[in-house]
Structure formats: structure tokens, C-alpha cells
C-alpha positions in Angstrom: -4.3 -6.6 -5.5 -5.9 -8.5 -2.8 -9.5 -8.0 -4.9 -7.9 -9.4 -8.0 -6.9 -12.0 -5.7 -10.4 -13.3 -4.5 -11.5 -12.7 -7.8 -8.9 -15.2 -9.2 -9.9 -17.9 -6.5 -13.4 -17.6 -7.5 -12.4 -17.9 -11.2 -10.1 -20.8 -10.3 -12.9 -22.8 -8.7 -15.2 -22.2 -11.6 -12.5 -23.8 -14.1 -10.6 -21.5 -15.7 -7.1 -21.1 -15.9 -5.3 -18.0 -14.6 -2.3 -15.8 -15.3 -1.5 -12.6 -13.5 0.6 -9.4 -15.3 1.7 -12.4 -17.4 3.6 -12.2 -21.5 2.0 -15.2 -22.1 -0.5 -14.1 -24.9 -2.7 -17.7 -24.8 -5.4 -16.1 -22.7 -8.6 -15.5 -24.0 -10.3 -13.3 -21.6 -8.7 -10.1 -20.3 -9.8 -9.3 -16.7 -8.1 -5.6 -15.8 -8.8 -4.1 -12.5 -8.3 -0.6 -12.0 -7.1 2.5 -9.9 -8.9 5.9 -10.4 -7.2 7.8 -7.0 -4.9 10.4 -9.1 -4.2 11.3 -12.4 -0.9 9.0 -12.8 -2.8 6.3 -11.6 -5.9 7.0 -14.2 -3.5 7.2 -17.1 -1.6 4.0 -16.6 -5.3 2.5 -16.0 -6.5 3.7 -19.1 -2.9 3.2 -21.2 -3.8 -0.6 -20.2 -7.1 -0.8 -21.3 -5.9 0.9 -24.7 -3.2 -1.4 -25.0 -5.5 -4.5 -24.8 -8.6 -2.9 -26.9 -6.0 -3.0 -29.7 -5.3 -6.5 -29.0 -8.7 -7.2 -28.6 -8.9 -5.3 -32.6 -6.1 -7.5 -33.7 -7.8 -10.6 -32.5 -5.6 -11.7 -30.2 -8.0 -11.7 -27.3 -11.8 -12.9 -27.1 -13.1 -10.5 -24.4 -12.1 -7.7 -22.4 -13.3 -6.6 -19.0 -12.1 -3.6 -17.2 -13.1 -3.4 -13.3 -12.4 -1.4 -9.7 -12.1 2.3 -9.0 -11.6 3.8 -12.8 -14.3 1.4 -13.9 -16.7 2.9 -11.0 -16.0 6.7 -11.5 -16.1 6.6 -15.2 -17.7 3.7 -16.4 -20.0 6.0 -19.2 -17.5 8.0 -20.5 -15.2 4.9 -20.7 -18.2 2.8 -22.3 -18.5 5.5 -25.0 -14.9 6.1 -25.9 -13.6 2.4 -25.4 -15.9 0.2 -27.5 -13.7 -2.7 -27.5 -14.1 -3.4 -23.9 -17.0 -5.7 -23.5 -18.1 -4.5 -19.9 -17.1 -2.6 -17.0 -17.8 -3.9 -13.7 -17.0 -1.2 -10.4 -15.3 -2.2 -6.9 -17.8 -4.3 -5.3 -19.2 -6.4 -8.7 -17.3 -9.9 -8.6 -20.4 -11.7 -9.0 -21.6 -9.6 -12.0 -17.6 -10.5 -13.6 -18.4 -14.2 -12.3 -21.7 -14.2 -14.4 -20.1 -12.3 -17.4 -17.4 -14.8 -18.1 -20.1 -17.9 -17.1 -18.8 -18.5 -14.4 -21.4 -20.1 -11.5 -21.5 -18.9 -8.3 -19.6 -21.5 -6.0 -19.1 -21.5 -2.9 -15.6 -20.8 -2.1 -14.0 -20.9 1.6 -14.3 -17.9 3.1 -11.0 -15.5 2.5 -9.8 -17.7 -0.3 -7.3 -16.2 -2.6 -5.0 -17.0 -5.1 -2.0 -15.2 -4.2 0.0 -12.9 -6.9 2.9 -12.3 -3.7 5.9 -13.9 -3.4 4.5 -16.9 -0.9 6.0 -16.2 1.8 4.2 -12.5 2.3 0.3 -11.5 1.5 -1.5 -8.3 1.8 -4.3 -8.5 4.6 -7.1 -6.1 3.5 -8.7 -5.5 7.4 -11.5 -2.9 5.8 -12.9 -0.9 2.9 -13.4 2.5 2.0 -13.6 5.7 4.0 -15.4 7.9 6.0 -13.0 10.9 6.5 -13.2 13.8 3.9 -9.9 14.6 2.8 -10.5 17.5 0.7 -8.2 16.2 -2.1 -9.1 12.4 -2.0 -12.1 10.2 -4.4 -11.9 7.0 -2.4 -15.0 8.0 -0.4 -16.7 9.0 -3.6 -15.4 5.5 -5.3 -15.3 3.2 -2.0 -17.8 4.5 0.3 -17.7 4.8 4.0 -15.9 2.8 6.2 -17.0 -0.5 7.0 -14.4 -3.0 8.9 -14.3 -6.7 8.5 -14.6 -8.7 11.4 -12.0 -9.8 13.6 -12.9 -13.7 13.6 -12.7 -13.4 9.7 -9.7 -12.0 9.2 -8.1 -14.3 11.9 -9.8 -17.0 10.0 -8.0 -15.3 6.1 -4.5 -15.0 8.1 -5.2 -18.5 9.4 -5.6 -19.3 5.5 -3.1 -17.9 4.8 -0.3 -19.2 6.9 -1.3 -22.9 6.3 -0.2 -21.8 2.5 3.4 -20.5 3.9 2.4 -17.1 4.3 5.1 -15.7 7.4 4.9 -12.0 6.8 1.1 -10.1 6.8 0.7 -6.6 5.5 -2.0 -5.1 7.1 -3.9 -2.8 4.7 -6.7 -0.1 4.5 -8.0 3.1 3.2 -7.7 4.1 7.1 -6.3 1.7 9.1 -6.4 3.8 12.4 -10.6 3.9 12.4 -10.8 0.0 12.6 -14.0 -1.3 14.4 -15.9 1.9 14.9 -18.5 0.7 12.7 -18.7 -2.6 13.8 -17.4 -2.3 17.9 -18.5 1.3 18.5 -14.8 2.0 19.1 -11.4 1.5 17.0 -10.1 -1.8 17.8 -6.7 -1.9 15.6 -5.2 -2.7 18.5 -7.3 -6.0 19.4 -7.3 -7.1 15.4 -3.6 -6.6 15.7 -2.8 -9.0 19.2 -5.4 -11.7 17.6 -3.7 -11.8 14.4 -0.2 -12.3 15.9 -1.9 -15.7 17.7 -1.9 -17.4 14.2 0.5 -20.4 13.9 3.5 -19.5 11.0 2.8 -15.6 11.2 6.4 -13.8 12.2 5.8 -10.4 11.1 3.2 -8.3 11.0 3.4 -4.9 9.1 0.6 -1.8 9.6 0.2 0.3 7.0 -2.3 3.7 6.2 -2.7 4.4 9.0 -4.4 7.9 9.8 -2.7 10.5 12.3 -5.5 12.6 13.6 -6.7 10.9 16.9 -4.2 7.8 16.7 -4.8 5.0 19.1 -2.5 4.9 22.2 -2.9 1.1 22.7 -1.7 1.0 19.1 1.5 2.7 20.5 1.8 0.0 22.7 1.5 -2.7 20.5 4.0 -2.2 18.1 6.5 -1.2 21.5 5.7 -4.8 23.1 4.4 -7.1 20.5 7.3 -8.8 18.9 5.6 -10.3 15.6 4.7 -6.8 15.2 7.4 -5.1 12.9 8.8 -1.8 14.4 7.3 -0.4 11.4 4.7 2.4 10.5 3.3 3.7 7.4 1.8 6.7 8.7 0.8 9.4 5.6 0.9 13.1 7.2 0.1 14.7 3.9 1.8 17.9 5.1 2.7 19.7 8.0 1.3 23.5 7.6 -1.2 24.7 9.9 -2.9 26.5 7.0 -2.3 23.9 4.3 -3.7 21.3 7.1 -6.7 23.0 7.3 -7.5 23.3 3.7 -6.8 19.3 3.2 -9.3 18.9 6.0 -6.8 16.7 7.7 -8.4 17.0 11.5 -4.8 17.2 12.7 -2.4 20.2 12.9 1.6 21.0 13.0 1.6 20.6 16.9 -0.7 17.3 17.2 1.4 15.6 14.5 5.0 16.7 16.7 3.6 15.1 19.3 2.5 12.1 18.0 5.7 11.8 16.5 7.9 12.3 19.3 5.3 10.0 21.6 6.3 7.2 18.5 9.9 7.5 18.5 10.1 7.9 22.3 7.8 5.2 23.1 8.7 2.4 20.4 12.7 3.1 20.1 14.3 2.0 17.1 10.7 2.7 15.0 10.8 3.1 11.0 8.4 5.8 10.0 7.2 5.7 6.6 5.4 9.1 5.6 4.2 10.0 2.2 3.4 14.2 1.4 1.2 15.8 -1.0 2.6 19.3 -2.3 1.2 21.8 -4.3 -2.1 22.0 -2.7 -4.2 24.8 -2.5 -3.2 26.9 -0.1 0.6 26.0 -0.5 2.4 29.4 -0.7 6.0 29.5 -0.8 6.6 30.0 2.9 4.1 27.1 3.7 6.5 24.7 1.6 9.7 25.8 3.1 8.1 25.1 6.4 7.3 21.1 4.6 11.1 21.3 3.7 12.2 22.4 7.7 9.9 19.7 8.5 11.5 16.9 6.7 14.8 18.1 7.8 14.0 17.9 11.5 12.3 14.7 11.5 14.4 12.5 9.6 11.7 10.5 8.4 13.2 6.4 7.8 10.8 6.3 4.6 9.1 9.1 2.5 7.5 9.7 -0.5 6.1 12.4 -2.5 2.4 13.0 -4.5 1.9 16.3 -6.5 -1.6 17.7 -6.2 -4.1 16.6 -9.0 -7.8 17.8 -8.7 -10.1 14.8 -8.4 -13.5 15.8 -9.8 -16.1 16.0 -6.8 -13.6 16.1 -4.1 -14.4 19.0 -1.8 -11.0 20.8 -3.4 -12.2 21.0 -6.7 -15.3 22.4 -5.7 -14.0 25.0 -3.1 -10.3 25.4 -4.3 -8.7 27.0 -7.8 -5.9 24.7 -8.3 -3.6 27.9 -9.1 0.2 25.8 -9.5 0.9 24.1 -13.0 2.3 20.7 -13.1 5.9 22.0 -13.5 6.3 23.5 -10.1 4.0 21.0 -8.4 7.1 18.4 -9.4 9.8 20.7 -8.8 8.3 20.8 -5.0 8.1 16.8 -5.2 12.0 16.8 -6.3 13.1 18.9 -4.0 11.6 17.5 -1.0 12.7 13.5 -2.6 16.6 15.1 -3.2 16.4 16.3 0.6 15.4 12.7 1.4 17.9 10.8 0.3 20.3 12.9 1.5 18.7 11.5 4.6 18.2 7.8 3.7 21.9 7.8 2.9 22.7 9.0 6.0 20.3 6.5 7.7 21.9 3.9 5.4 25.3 4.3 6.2 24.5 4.3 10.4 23.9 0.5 9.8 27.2 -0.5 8.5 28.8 -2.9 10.8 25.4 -3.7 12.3 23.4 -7.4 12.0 20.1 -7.3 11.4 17.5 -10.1 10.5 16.7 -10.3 6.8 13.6 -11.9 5.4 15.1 -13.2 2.3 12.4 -12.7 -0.8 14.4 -13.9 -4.3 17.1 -14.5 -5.9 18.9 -11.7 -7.2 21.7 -11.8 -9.7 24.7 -13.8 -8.7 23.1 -12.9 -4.9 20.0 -12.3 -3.0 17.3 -9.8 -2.0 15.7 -9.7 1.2 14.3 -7.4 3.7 14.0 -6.3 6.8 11.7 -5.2 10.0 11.8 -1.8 8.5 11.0 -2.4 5.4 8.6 -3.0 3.1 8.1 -4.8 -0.2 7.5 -3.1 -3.3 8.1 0.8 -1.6 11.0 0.3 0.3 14.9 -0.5 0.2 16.4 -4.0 0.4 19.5 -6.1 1.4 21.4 -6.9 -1.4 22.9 -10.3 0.0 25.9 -12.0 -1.2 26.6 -15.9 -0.5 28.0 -18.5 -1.6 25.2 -20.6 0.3 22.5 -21.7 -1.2 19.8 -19.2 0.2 16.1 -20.0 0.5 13.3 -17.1 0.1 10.3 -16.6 2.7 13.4 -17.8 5.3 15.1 -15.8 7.7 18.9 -15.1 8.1 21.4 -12.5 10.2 23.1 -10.7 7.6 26.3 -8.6 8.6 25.6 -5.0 6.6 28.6 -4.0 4.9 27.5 -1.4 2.6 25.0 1.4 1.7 23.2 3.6 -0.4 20.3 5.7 -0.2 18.0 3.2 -1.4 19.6 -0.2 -0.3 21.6 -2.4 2.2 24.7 -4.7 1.0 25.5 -7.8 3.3 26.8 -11.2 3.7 25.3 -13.9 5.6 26.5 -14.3 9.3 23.8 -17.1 11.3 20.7 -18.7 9.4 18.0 -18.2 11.8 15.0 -20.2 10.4 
């Protein structure tokens, strides 16, 4: 999203006119940037590029470009099965798409985007690619090592951002918890993170993928005393076997991650943990996914999700592992870990009845309103379903009294309007 977005300001200066994931068919030139991490992903990447080569056959389109990480990995094979498509352009080619659709290469102030957000809320990308080997991950084969943006230009991008109304930053990364080693010699998440909540019109700031082996302590810290950062983390364990670990390549084991748990919830009270699992990797017996199942029990994460094991060509898995699991029982391991969840979230849920938290409000939603809080983030995460008979205004904040719950979601009415 946020490298469609700099692409779209760049395409904005040079003239054109842009939609995003729009119906409106009067655009000429198709632009569709693409994800090539796992085999869902792939499909819906290339179901999208099929979808408009036919267009592009009927006439209704004049050009068709496909770019980013399904473009990079399989540009040849795409080439020769997709004729339509009149290039393909990888991750780090926004000048070659600038020159493709004729557009000259202006100068643009730096960190200029053209948001696709709600206004009020805007991904912050703080670096790009990885240098961890994951035994089951492409990025590092699509991305490339880690390299970290400087601090002074992503102040300068969140500066940007807030003159344009932007309140809420989602910090973003292939591996959040490695920032600055390139550039500083040592990871400075930390720093980036106090600097960023200096901006003028940022009130929440939101960390996500971040990696667990070796995680910062000053980190720890931050979110426990910084109060524009949200008592929210987005921390993706992957699994919880010693053995399974191992095989992932993980540099972390079942006692390390405990511990960094516990030192979280002890030292930052009131914490949402968002987690996401991969089952049916090699090395995933029966016993090793009862002990995922125990895990999930104990821990109670806030927010979870669930990825089924798909064998990236050139990962070290494919070359060293025989993917021995079919698909079926890969996603009966996903269910039943997602049914043992929302047993969970419900129960989470329900705790915050009678409780008043502070809602960012985000849209209107039927004959109510949708909003969000600390713990919670767009797109991935539950809401508060908000009913009042005020007129409510998105990207402000309110105290909403929580009178309902679900697994998924939060019902409330408006108590105090806070900003």
C-alpha cells in the first residue's frame, strides 16, 4: 500500500488522474501492484491480472502494468503466459513505471504520498526487506536485506503526514525489531519511536512485525511510558515448538518467547498482543501441534491469526524439507487453533462490558458508527460498533460506554467527546 501510494503521488504530479481499487471503468491505464509471499496471496495477484488482461481483450483498457513482489519473482513465466500485460516492473522500479506511462521524472517532496487510508490514519513504512532467513519466507529472496530509512526522513514523512490530518501512524516493516542496525550499528526502534511521537497532530502510534528473537528492552519501555504509543504489539511468533522452531529457523525457542511474553504483559499492564502462527510446517508432528494448541490456551493471546504452510520456491524449506501434510489437514490445524481463539476473544470481549474506553471513530456505519480503539487495528482487528444519535465525526476521538460483545467486535454508546 504505502508503494502504490508514492507511486500515485509521483503519477499525480506528472498529470494524470488517479483512482484506487476503484468500479469506475474510465481509466485507461491499469497500474496493479502485487504480493508473491504465499500461495493465497499469488492467486489473488494473478486472478487480478487475469481479470484485467481480459478487459484489456475487450478493449476496455489501453495498458496494463503489473508491478511488486509477484512481478519480481516471476516476471518470465508471467511475460510468457500473460501477453496482455504490457510490462512488468519489480519492487524497487517506480521510475521505469514513471517512464513507461511517460511520465517525467519530477521532483516530488520527499515522503509524498497520496493516501488510499481513511485520512485520519496512514501506514508508516520505517524499512525494507530482510536479512533473517526464515526457512519458510521469499521476502529476502523478493526484497533483499534489510536496509532502514533514516530517522530525520521518516520524522520529516510523519511530519507530512500530520499537516494532511493524519492522527494515528502504523508503523510497518518486514522486521520492525532490527531497525537501525544497518544504518546506526545498533537497533534503534526505540529512538525512531520517541522522535516520531514529537510530531505535532500524531496521537497514536501503532508497532507492528515486529521480530521476537532478541527483542529490544528499551522497546519494552516505550510502549510502558510513552503515551502516544498504543499499548499495542503485533508480534508474529510463528509457533512455539522447540523442534518446529528450529526447523523455521526462528533464532528463538519455547522458553525465550515465555519470557518475553511474561516480561510484556508484566512490564506494560493492560498490553494487546497480536500474534499470527504458521501450522503445518515441516517438522509439525501431532504432538508438536497439541503443544501450539496448549500454547494458545495458556497465553490468551488479545489478537491471533493463522497461515497454513505453503512451500515458497528457493526458501531454505523447499530445498531441505519434504512438505509431507496436504492442504486439508494444514487448514484443519488453522481451524482448530482460530475456533480455540475466539473462544478466547469472546471471553476477552465480554470482560469489557461496563467499561469506557477511548474510540478513534473511522466511518460511518449503518444507522451507527465504527471506530477503534488502542488495541486495535484497522483492517485485522475488531471494532466498536457505536450507536448515536449525535452526529459523529471520523479521525475524532470519543469515550464510548461498551455495552455489548462478540468475539470479533465491541457495541457502545457515546458517553464524553474527547477531541
Amino acid at each position: 500500500m504505502v508503494d502504490s501510494e508514492k507511486l500515485m503521488a509521483r503519477l499525480r504530479y506528472g498529470g494524470y488522474t488517479l483512482l484506487h481499487d476503484s468500479n469506475d471503468t474510465s481509466a485507461k491505464i491499469v497500474i496493479i501492484n502485487t504480493c508473491g509471499f504465499i500461495a493465497g496471496a499469488k492467486e489473488e495477484s494473478v486472478n487480478t491480472i487475469l481479470e484485467f488482461a481480459e478487459a484489456k481483450r475487450r478493449g476496455d483498457i489501453e495498458q496494463l502494468f503489473v508491478m511488486g513482489c509477484l512481478s519480481e519473482r516471476y516476471k518470465d513465466d508471467l511475460r510468457k503466459e500473460i501477453e496482455e500485460v504490457d510490462d512488468f516492473f519489480g519492487v524497487s522500479s517506480i521510475d521505469d513505471i514513471l517512464t513507461a506511462v511517460g511520465v517525467p521524472h519530477v521532483q516530488v517532496p520527499r515522503g509524498e504520498r497520496l493516501l488510499t487510508t481513511p485520512k485520519h490514519y496512514a501506514y508508516l513504512k520505517i524499512s525494507e526487506g530482510c536479512s533473517r532467513r526464515c526457512s519458510y519466507c521469499a521476502i529476502p529472496l523478493i526484497r533483499g536485506k534489510h536496509v532502514s530509512t533514516p530517522v530525520e526522513a521518516l520524522v520529516s514523512e510523519a511530519q507530512l503526514l500530520a499537516q494532511q490530518g493524519v492522527k494515528e501512524l502504523l508503523v510497518v516493516a518486514q522486521d520492525a525489531t532490527s531497525y537501525g542496525v544497518d544504518l546506526y550499528g545498533k537497533r534503534c526502534l526505540a529512538a525512531l519511536l520517541a522522535a516520531l511521537s514529537e510530531v505535532d497532530g500524531i496521537e497514536w502510534i501503532r508497532l507492528h512485525y515486529a521480530y521476537p528473537a532478541h527483542f529490544p528492552d528499551d522497546v519494552i519501555e516505550a510502549l510502558r511510558n510513552n503515551s502516544k504509543l498504543c499499548k499495542y504489539l503485533d508480534i508474529p511468533l510463528q509457533h512455539v515448538s522447540d523442534a518446529v522452531l528450529k526447523n523455521m529457523r526462528r533464532g528463538i525457542n519455547r522458553r525465550q518467547t515465555c519470557e518475553l511474553i511474561g516480561k510484556l504483559r508484566s512490564r506494560v499492564p493492560g498490553v494487546a498482543l497480536r500474534t499470527t502462527l504458521l501450522v503445518g510446517h515441516p517438522g509439525e508432528d501431532d504432538a508438536a501441534f497439541a503443544e501450539l494448541l496448549d500454547f494458545v490456551r495458556e497465553v490468551k493471546f488479545e489478537r491471533l491469526g493463522v497461515f497454513t504452510y505453503s512451500e515458497e520456491e528457493g526458501t531454505y524449506g523447499a530445498r531441505h524439507f519434504k512438505d509431507a501434510l496436504g492442504q486439508e489437514e494444514k487448514q484443519r490445524r488453522a481451524d482448530a487453533v482460530m475456533k480455540l481463539q475466539a473462544g478466547i476473544s469472546a471471553s476477552l470481549n465480554h470482560a469489557k462490558i461496563g467499561k469506557t474506553l477511548r474510540v478513534m471513530l473511522d466511518r460511518r456505519e449503518g444507522s451507527g458508527y465504527a471506530g477503534r480503539t488502542e488495541f486495535d487495528s484497522p483492517e485485522v482487528d475488531g471494532e466498536v460498533l457505536i450507536a448515536s444519535e449525535k452526529p459523529l465525526t471520523a479521525g475524532h476521538f470519543y469515550s464510548i460506554q461498551i455495552t455489548a460483545a462478540d468475539e470479533f467486535d465491541l457495541y457502545g454508546e457515546l458517553k464524553i467527546t474527547n477531541s
